[in-house]
C-alpha positions in Angstrom: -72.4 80.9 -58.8 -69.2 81.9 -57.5 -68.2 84.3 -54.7 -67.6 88.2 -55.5 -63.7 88.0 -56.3 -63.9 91.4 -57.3 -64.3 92.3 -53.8 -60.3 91.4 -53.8 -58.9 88.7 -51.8 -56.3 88.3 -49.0 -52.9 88.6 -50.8 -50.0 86.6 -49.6 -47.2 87.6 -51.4 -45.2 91.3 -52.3 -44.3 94.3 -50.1 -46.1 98.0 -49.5 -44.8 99.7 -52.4 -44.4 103.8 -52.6 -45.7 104.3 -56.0 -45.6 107.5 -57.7 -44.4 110.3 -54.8 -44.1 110.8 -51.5 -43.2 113.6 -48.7 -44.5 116.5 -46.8 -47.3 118.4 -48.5 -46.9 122.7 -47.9 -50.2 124.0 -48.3 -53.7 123.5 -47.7 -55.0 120.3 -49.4 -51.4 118.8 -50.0 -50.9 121.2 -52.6 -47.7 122.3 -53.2 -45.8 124.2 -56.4 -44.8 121.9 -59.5 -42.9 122.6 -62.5 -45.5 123.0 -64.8 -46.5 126.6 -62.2 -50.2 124.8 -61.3 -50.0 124.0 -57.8 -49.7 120.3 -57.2 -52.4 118.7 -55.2 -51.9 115.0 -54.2 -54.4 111.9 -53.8 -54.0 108.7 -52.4 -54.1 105.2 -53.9 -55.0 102.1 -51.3 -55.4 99.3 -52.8 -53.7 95.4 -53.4 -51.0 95.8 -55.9 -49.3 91.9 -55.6 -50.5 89.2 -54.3 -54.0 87.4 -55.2 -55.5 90.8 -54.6 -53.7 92.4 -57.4 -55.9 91.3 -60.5 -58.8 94.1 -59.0 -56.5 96.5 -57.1 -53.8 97.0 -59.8 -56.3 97.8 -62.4 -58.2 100.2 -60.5 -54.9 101.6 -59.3 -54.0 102.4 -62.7 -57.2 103.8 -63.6 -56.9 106.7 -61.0 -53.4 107.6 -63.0 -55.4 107.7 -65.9 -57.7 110.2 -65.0 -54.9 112.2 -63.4 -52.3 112.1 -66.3 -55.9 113.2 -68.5 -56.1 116.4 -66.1 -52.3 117.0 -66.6 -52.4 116.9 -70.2 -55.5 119.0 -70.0 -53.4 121.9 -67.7 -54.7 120.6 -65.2 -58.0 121.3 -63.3 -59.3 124.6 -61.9 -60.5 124.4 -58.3 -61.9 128.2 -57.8 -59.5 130.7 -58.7 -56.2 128.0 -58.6 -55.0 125.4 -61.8 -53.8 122.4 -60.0 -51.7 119.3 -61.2 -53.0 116.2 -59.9 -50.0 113.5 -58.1 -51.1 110.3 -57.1 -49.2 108.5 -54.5 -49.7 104.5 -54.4 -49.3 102.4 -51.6 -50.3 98.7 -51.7 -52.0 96.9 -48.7 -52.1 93.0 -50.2 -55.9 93.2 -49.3 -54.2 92.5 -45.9 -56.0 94.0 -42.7 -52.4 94.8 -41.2 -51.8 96.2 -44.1 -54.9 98.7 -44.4 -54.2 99.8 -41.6 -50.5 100.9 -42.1 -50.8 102.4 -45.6 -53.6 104.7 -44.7 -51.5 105.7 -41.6 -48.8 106.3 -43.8 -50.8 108.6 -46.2 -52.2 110.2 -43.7 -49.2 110.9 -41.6 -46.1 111.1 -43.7 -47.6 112.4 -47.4 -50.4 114.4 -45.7 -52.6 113.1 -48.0 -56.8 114.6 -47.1 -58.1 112.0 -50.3 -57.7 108.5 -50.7 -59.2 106.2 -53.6 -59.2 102.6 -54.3 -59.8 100.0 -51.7 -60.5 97.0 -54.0 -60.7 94.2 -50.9 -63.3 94.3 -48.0 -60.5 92.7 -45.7 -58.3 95.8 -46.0 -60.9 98.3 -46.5 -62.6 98.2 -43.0 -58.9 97.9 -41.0 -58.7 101.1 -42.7 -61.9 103.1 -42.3 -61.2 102.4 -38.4 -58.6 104.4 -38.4 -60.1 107.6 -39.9 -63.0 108.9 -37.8 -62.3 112.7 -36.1 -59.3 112.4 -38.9 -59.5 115.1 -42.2 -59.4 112.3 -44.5 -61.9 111.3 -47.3 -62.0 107.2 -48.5 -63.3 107.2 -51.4 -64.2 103.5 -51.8 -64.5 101.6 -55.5 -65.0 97.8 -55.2 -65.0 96.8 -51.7 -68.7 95.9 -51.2 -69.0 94.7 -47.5 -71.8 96.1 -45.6 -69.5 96.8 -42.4 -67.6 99.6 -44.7 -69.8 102.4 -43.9 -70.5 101.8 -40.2 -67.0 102.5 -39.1 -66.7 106.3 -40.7 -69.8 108.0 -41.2 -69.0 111.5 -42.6 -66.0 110.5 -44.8 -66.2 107.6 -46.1 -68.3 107.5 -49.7 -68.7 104.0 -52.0 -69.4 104.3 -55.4 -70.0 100.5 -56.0 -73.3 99.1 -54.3 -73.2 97.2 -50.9 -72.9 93.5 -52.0 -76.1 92.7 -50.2 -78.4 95.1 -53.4 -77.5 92.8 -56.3 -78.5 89.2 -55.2 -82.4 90.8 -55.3 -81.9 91.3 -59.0 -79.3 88.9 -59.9 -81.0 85.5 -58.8 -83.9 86.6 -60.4 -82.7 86.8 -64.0 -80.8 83.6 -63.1 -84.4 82.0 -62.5 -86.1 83.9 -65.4 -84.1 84.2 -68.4 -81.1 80.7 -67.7 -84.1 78.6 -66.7 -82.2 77.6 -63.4 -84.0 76.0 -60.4 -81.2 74.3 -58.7 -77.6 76.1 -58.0 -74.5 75.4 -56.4 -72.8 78.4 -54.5 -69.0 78.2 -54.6 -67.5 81.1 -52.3 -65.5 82.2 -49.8 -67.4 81.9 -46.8 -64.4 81.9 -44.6 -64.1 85.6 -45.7 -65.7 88.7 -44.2 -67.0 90.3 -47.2 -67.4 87.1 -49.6 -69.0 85.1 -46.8 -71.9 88.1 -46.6 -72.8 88.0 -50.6 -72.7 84.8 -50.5 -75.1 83.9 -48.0 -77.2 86.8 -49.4 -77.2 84.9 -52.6 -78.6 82.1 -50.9 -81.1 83.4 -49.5 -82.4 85.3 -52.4 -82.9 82.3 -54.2 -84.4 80.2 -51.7 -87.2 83.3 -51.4 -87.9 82.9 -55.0 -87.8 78.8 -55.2 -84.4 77.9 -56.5 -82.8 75.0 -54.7 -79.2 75.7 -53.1 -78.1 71.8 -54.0 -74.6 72.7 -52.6 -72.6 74.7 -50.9 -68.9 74.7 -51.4 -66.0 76.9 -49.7 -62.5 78.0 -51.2 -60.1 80.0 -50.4 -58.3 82.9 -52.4 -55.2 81.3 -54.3 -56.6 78.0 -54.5 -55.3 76.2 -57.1 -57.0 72.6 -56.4 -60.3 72.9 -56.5 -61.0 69.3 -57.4 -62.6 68.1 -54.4 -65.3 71.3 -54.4 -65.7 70.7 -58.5 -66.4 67.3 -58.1 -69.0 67.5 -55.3 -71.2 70.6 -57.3 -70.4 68.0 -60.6 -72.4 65.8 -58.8 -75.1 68.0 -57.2 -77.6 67.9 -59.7 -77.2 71.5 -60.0 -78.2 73.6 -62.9 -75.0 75.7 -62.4 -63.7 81.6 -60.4 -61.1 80.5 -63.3 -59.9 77.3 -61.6 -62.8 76.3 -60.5 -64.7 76.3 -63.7 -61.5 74.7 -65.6 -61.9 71.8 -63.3 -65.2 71.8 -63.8 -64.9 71.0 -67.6 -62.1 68.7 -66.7 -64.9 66.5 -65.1 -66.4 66.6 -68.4 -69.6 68.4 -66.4 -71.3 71.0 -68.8 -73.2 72.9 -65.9 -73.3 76.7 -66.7 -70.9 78.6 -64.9 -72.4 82.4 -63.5 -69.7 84.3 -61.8 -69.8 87.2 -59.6 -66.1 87.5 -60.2 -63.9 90.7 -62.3 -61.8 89.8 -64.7 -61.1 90.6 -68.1 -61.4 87.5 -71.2 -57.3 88.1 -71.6 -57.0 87.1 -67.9 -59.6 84.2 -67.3 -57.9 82.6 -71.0 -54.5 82.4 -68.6 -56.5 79.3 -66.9 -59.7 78.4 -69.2 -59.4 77.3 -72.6 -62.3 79.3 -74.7 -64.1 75.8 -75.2 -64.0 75.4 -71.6 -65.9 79.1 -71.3 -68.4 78.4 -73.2 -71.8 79.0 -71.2 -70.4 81.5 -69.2 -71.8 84.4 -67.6 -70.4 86.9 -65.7 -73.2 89.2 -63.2 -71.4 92.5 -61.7 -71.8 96.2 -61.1 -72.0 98.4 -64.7 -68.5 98.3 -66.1 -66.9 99.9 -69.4 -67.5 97.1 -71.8 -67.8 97.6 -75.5 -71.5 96.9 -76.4 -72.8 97.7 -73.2 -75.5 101.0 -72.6 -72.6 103.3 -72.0 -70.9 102.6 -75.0 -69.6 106.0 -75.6 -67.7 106.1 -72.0 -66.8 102.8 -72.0 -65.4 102.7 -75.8 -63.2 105.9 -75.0 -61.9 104.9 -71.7 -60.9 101.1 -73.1 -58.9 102.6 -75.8 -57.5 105.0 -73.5 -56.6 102.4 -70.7 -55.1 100.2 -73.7 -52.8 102.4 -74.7 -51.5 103.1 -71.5 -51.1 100.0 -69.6 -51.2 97.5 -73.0 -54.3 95.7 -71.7 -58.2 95.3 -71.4 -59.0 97.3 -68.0 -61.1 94.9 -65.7 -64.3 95.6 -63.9 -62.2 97.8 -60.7 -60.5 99.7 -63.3 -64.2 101.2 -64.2 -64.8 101.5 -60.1 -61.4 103.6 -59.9 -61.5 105.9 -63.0 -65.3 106.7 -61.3 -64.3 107.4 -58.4 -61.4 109.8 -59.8 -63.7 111.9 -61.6 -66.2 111.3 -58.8 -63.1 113.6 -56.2 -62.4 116.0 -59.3 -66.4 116.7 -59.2 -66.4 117.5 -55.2 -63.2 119.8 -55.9 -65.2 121.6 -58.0 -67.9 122.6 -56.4 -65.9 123.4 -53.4 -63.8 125.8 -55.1 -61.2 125.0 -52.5 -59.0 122.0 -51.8 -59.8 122.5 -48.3 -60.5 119.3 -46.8 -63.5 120.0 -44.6 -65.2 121.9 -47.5 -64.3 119.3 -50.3 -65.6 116.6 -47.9 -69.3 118.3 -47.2 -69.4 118.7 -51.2 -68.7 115.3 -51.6 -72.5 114.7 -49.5 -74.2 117.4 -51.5 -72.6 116.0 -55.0 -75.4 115.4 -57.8 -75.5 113.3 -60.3 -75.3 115.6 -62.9 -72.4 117.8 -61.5 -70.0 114.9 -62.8 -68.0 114.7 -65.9 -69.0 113.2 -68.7 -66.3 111.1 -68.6 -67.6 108.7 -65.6 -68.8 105.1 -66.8 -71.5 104.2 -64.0 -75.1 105.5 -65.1 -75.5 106.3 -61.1 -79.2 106.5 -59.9 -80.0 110.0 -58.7 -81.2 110.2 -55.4 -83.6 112.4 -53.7 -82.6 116.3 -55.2 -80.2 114.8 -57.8 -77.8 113.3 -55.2 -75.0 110.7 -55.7 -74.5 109.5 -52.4 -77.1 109.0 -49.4 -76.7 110.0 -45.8 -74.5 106.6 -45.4 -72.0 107.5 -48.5 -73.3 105.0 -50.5 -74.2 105.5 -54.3 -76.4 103.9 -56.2 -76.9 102.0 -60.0 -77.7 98.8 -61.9 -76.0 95.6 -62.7 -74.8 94.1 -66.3 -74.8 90.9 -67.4 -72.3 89.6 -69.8 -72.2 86.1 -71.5 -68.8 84.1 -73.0 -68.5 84.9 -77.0 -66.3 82.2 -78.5 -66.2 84.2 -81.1 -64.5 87.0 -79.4 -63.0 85.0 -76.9 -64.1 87.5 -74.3 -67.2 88.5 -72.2 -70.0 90.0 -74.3 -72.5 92.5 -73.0 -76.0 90.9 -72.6 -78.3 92.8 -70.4 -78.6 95.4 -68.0 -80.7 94.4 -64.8 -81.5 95.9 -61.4 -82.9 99.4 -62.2 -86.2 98.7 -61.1 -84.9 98.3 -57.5 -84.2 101.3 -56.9 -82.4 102.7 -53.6 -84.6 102.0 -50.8 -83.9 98.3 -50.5 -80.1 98.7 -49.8 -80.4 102.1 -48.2 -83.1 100.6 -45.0 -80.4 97.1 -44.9 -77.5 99.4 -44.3 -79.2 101.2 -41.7 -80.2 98.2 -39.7 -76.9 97.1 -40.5 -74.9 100.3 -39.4 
């Protein structure tokens, strides 16, 4: 099993990057006149754009441009008795705590930005939510799954993807049940605030259920030798992210490979051959993926993500485009682009007040909601396996739904 790199990684290359506008907003909300005669209302993107963090911010990044260029094209949205034109204004934070904390100061401060999506990387995430409480700013988190997340800005601070401590319940089980494993190696980052805490939840959910943990191996993000960790869990006896499993196979060892990593087939190809995938299987939140029990989300976003950016959209991209339609939804029901008012929809949204456009099958809490009193939403997990045939991860299962809520929701608050 490998660690969560979806959850980003500390970059170490690239600058903060300005993306698509910036200045002073004039009116309530940011918004402000534009050309087409909507008023022009603008959201933030935070997220890792270069660096090692970029394969899960970029993507996600993009996604939020996706939805807004869709509203654009549409007219733009109504938001009571106002059309608006939706700008998104990018700002890249390497998955660098530093960094999270200077790009949401520079949102909030110099583009008066009240919304701000994205936030791939745990790292850069919390710097940032530390900065916001008493401030009229919404986070609207995607992929950035570390528990801590949510204690530092109760009241505006929602996650759409599940607390990386809800899927090891589910996930180690099906490993058990359905792979046949009883012995594991974990290779993670355990040097790493948000890794370190899925992975040792990972741990422990298997030793409850009487899979042995034969080793325990640490890397870092960027590593490119992984020999030394590959040759150890080679030799572990176990039953079994891109490096890692090439030099794996370069061993010769044929243990399976389960990843809790993102990625799209295009992008783990750049470092596995497909022989050297086979036996794969990747475990992660619900994403768009062609086959999968959304099929009619996922299939129109995919082609619409394709043509844009000229590439498969990885698992954040889902996360962001959610999370897009997730803001448009609070708007909405606000009827103003007020921030206080936009913010208390946001904790009253239902499931069902969203657009049929959003991926996630989200689990509707208590009255229909999306998010609890903590911000956090709820839903299941896929499970995709390596197809040689279509050199690419295949849908498989869907798992998790029979957890429900409750679990993650009484962890966060002893956590928090």
């Amino acid at each position: 099993c490998g660690a969560p790199a979806a959850d980003g990684g500390a970059a170490t290359s690239g600058g903060a990057a300005a993306g698509d506008g910036s200045g002073a907003a004039a009116s309530e909300g940011g918004a402000k006149a534009g050309a087409s005669g909507n008023k022009v209302l603008k959201i933030g993107v935070d997220d890792s754009l270069t660096g090692t963090g970029a394969p899960y911010g970029l993507p996600a990044a993009n996604a939020v441009k996706l939805g807004a260029s869709e509203v654009n094209a549409e007219g733009g949205i109504k938001i009571g008795d106002e059309t608006y034109d939706i700008e998104v204004i990018t700002y890249d934070n390497k998955s660098d705590a530093t960094e999270g904390v200077s790009t949401i100061q520079k949102l909030m401060d110099v583009d008066n930005v009240n919304y701000v999506l994205g936030w791939s990387s745990s790292t850069s995430t919390i710097s940032a939510a530390q900065q916001i409480p008493g401030k009229e700013i919404t986070m609207l988190v995607g992929n950035a799954r570390s528990p801590q997340i949510l204690l530092y800005s109760p009241g505006n601070t929602f996650r759409s993807a599940t607390a990386n401590c809800y899927d090891p319940i589910s996930d180690c089980q099906y490993i058990k049940d359905n792979l046949g494993v009883s012995k594991v190696a974990v290779l993670a980052f355990f040097n790493d605030t948000g890794y370190s805490v899925h992975a040792n939840n990972v741990i422990d959910a298997f030793e409850k259920i009487g899979v042995e943990v034969v080793a325990q191996e640490t890397m870092n993000a960027g590593d490119l030798d992984l020999l030394s960790q590959m040759t150890n869990i080679a030799n572990s006896g176990a039953d079994e992210s891109a490096m890692a499993l090439r030099q794996l196979r370069e061993l010769g060892s044929t243990i399976p490979m389960i990843t809790y990593s993102s990625g799209t087939g295009p992008q783990w190809l750049e470092t596995c051959t497909n022989d050297q995938m086979d036996g794969s299987y990747a475990i992660r939140p619900q994403v768009a993926e062609e086959g999968g029990e959304n099929g009619e989300q996922s299939d129109a976003f995919i082609k619409k993500y394709e043509e844009m950016f000229g590439e498969n959209p990885s698992q954040t991209a889902t996360n962001g485009y959610d999370n897009f339609w997730i803001l448009m939804a609070a708007l909405q029901k606000a009827g103003t682009t007020e921030w206080e008012s936009v913010n208390n929809a946001m904790k009253e949204l239902k499931v069902e007040d969203l657009d049929p456009r959003v991926i996630i099958e989200y689990t509707p809490l208590d009255g229909g909601l999306l998010f609890d009193d903590l911000g956090q939403a709820y839903h299941p997990y896929t499970v995709s396996k390596w197809s040689m045939d279509e050199q690419n991860w295949a849908y498989e299962d869907t798992i998790g739904k029979d957890i429900g809520p409750d679990f993650l929701h009484n962890y966060l608050k002893e956590y928090c």
